[in-house]
Structure formats: C-alpha cells, structure tokens
KEMARVO-953015 format. One record per residue: x, y, z of N, C-alpha, C in turn; residue in one letter. Coordinates in pm, whole numbers, plus 50000, padded with zeros to 5 digits. Layout:
<atoms>
{atom {X,Y,Z},{X,Y,Z},{X,Y,Z},'a'}
...
</atoms>
This chain:
<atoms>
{atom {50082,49880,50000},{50000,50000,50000},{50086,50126,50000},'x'}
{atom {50198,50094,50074},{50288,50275,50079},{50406,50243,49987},'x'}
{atom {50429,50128,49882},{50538,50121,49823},{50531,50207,49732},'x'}
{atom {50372,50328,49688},{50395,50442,49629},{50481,50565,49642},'x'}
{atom {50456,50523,49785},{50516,50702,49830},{50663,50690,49856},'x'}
{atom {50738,50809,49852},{50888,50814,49841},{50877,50957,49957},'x'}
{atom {50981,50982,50000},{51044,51063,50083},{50981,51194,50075},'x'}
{atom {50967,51230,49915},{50880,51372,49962},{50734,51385,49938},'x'}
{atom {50666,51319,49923},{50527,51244,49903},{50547,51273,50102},'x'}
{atom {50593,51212,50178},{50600,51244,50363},{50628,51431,50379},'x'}
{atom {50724,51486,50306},{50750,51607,50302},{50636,51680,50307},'x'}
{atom {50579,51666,50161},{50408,51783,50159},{50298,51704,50229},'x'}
{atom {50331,51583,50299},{50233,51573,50378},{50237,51643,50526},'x'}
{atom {50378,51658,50558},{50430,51686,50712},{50370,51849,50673},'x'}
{atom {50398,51886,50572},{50359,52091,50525},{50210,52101,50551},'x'}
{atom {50141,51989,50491},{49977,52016,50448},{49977,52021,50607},'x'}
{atom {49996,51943,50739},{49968,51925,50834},{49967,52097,50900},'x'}
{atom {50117,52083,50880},{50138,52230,50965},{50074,52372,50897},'x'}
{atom {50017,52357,50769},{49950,52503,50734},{49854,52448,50817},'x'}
{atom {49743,52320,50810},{49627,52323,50855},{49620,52373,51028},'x'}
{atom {49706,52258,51069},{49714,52267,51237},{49779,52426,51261},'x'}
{atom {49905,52455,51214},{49975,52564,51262},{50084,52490,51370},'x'}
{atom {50212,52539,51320},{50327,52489,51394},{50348,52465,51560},'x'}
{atom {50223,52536,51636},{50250,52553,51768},{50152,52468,51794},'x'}
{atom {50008,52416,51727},{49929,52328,51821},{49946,52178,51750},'x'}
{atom {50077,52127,51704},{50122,51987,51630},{50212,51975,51755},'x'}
{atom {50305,52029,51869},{50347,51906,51968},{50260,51938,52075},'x'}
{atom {50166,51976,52089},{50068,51976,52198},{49979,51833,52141},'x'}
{atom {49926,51861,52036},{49850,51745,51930},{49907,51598,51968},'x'}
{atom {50101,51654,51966},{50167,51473,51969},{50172,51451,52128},'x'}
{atom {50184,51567,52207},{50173,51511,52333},{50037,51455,52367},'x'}
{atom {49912,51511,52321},{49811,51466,52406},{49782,51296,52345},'x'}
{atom {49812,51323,52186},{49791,51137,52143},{49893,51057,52237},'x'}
{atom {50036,51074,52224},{50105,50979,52330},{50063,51011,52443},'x'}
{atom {49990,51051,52536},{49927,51062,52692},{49790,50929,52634},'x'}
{atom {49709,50994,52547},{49607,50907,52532},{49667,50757,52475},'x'}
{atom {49765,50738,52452},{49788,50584,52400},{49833,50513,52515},'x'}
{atom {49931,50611,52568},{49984,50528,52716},{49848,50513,52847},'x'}
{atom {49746,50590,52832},{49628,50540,52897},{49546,50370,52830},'x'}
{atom {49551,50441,52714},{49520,50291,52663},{49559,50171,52694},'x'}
{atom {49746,50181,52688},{49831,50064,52675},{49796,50002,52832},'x'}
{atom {49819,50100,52953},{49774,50076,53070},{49656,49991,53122},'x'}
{atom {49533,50049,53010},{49389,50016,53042},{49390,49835,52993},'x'}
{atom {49439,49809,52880},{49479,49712,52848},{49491,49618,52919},'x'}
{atom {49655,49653,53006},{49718,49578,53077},{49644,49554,53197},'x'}
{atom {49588,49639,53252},{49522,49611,53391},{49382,49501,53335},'x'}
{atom {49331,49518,53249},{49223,49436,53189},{49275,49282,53155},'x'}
{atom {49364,49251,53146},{49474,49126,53087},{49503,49079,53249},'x'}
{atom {49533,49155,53363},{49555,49103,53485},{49408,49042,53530},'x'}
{atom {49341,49137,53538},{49217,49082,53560},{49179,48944,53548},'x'}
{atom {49151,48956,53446},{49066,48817,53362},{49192,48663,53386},'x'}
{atom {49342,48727,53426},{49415,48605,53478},{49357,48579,53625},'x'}
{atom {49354,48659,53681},{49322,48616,53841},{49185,48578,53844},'x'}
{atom {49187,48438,53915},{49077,48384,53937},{49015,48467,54047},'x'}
{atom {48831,48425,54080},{48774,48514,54187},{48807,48373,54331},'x'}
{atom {48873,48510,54429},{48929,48431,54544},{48805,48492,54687},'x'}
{atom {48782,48376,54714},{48665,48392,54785},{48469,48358,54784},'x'}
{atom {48512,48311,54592},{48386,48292,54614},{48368,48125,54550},'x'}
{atom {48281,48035,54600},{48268,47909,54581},{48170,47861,54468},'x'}
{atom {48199,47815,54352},{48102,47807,54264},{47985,47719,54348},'x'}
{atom {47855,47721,54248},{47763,47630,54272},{47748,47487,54285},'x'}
{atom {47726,47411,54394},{47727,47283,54327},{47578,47193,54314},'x'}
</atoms>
C-alpha cells in the first residue's frame, strides 16, 4: 500500500499538516495522542491482569 510514496510524498504531507494545524498546536496534538495511548496501553494491561486472576473467595455452585 505505501510502496507508492517516496520521501517527499512524507514532506508535503508533514507541510499540508502544519498550514492546517499551525506549527505551535502539532506538539501539543503529539503530546496529548502519546498521553492518550499510554492510557490505553495501561487500560489494556490492567484488563489482561484481571481476567488472569481467578475470583478468590467465592465458591462456585454445586
């Protein structure tokens, strides 16, 4: 799919960005996505602990 694009095909894309956004709100933009991914990656992980630990304390039906 990207074996079209070459080096400056990334160039006028990185430009189109910064006329649209404007040079000062693109590392506020990259900080808040990496804050929101590392919430993610976190939310993840605590969800993956979970579902390993069995429930301690309670006795199934018999």
């Amino acid at each position: 799919m990207l074996r079209g694009l070459e080096g400056w095909h990334f160039i006028i894309l990185a430009l189109v960005f910064v006329v649209m956004f404007g040079a000062k709100k693109l590392p506020d933009s990259a900080r808040s996505l990496a804050k929101s991914l590392k919430i993610f990656k976190s939310e993840l992980k605590d969800g993956e602990v979970k579902k390993e630990k069995p429930d301690s304390g309670t006795k199934p039906a018999e």
